[in-house]
C-alpha positions as MATLAB code, in Angstrom:
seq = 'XXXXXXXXXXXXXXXXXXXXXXXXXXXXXXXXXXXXXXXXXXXXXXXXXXXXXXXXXXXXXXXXXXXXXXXXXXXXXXXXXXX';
ca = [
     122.757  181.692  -34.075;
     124.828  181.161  -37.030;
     126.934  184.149  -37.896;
     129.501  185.024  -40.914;
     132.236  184.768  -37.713;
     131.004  181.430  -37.383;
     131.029  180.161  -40.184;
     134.922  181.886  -40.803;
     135.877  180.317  -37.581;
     135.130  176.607  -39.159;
     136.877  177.966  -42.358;
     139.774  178.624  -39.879;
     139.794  174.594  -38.153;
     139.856  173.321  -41.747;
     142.702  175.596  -42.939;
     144.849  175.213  -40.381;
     148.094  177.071  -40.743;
     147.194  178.505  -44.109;
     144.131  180.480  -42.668;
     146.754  183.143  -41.941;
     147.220  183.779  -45.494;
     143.782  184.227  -46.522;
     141.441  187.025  -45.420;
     137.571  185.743  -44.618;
     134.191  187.891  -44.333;
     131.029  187.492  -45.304;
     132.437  187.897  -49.596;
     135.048  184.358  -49.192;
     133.896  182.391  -52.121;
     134.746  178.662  -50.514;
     136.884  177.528  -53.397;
     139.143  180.708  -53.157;
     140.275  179.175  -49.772;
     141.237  176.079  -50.801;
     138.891  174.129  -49.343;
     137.887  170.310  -51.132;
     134.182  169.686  -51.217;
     134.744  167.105  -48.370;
     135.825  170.098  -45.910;
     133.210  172.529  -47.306;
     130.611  169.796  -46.657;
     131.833  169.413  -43.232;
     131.236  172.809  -42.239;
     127.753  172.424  -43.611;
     127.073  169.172  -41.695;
     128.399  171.051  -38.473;
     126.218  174.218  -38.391;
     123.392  171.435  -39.171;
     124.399  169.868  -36.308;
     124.886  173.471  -34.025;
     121.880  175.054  -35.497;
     119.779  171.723  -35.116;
     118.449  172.295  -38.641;
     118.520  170.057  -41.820;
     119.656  172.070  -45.072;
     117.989  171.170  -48.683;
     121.390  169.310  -50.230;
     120.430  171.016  -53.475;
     120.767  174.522  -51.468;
     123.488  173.472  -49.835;
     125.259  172.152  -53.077;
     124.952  175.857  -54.473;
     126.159  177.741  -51.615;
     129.131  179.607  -53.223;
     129.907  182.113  -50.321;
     130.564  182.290  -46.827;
     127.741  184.992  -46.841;
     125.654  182.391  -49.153;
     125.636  180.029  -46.482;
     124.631  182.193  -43.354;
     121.495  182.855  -45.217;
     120.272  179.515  -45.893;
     120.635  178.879  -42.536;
     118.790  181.876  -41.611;
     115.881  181.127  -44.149;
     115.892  177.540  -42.628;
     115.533  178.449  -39.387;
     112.940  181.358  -40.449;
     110.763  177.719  -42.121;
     111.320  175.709  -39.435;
     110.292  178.422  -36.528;
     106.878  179.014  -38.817;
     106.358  175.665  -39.288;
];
Protein backbone atom coordinates (compact mmCIF):
# COMPACT_ATOMS: atom_id res chain seq x y z
CA UNK A 1 0.00 0.00 0.00
CA UNK A 2 1.02 3.38 -0.90
CA UNK A 3 0.88 5.77 2.00
CA UNK A 4 1.55 9.75 2.43
CA UNK A 5 4.84 8.25 4.59
CA UNK A 6 5.70 6.65 1.51
CA UNK A 7 5.52 8.78 -0.70
CA UNK A 8 7.54 11.52 1.93
CA UNK A 9 10.10 8.87 2.35
CA UNK A 10 10.96 9.06 -1.65
CA UNK A 11 10.66 12.91 -1.22
CA UNK A 12 13.39 12.30 1.46
CA UNK A 13 16.03 9.95 -1.13
CA UNK A 14 15.64 12.77 -3.67
CA UNK A 15 16.36 15.63 -1.21
CA UNK A 16 19.06 14.37 0.36
CA UNK A 17 20.56 16.62 2.96
CA UNK A 18 18.07 19.38 2.39
CA UNK A 19 15.04 17.14 3.47
CA UNK A 20 15.97 18.34 6.96
CA UNK A 21 14.92 21.74 6.17
CA UNK A 22 11.63 21.09 4.81
CA UNK A 23 8.65 19.66 6.70
CA UNK A 24 6.48 16.87 4.51
CA UNK A 25 2.75 15.51 5.13
CA UNK A 26 0.14 14.76 3.20
CA UNK A 27 -0.26 19.18 2.26
CA UNK A 28 3.79 19.29 0.50
CA UNK A 29 3.00 20.82 -2.79
CA UNK A 30 6.11 19.03 -4.87
CA UNK A 31 7.52 22.25 -6.21
CA UNK A 32 7.74 23.81 -2.63
CA UNK A 33 10.48 21.11 -2.05
CA UNK A 34 12.54 21.76 -4.67
CA UNK A 35 12.13 18.99 -6.55
CA UNK A 36 12.77 19.21 -10.84
CA UNK A 37 10.12 17.40 -12.79
CA UNK A 38 12.78 14.66 -13.51
CA UNK A 39 12.84 13.73 -9.60
CA UNK A 40 9.06 14.22 -9.17
CA UNK A 41 8.61 11.84 -12.13
CA UNK A 42 10.83 9.41 -10.55
CA UNK A 43 8.89 9.02 -7.55
CA UNK A 44 5.89 8.47 -9.76
CA UNK A 45 7.63 5.80 -11.90
CA UNK A 46 8.69 4.08 -8.49
CA UNK A 47 5.33 3.68 -6.67
CA UNK A 48 4.29 2.40 -10.36
CA UNK A 49 6.78 0.09 -10.07
CA UNK A 50 5.99 -0.84 -5.96
CA UNK A 51 2.32 -0.65 -6.41
CA UNK A 52 2.50 -2.70 -9.79
CA UNK A 53 0.06 -0.19 -11.30
CA UNK A 54 0.31 2.07 -14.45
CA UNK A 55 -0.82 5.83 -13.73
CA UNK A 56 -2.79 7.93 -16.62
CA UNK A 57 0.42 10.45 -17.52
CA UNK A 58 -2.23 13.14 -17.84
CA UNK A 59 -3.17 12.35 -13.97
CA UNK A 60 0.05 12.01 -13.13
CA UNK A 61 1.15 15.32 -14.91
CA UNK A 62 -1.45 17.18 -12.55
CA UNK A 63 -0.59 15.72 -9.34
CA UNK A 64 0.31 18.91 -7.35
CA UNK A 65 0.51 17.34 -3.77
CA UNK A 66 2.01 14.70 -1.91
CA UNK A 67 -1.65 13.98 -0.76
CA UNK A 68 -2.66 14.40 -4.66
CA UNK A 69 -0.63 11.59 -5.50
CA UNK A 70 -1.60 8.92 -2.78
CA UNK A 71 -5.02 9.18 -4.20
CA UNK A 72 -4.46 8.45 -7.70
CA UNK A 73 -2.81 5.61 -6.68
CA UNK A 74 -5.56 4.61 -4.51
CA UNK A 75 -8.27 5.25 -7.30
CA UNK A 76 -5.92 3.16 -9.61
CA UNK A 77 -5.69 0.43 -7.64
CA UNK A 78 -9.60 0.75 -6.66
CA UNK A 79 -9.95 0.35 -11.19
CA UNK A 80 -7.64 -2.12 -11.51
CA UNK A 81 -8.98 -4.49 -8.44
CA UNK A 82 -12.71 -4.01 -10.20
CA UNK A 83 -11.53 -4.59 -13.36
Amino acid sequence: MITVDTVCRLIEKKLGSKAAAVTLDADTVFDSVGLSSLQIADIVYTIEDDAGIELDSADAANVKTVGDLVELVTAARAARAGA
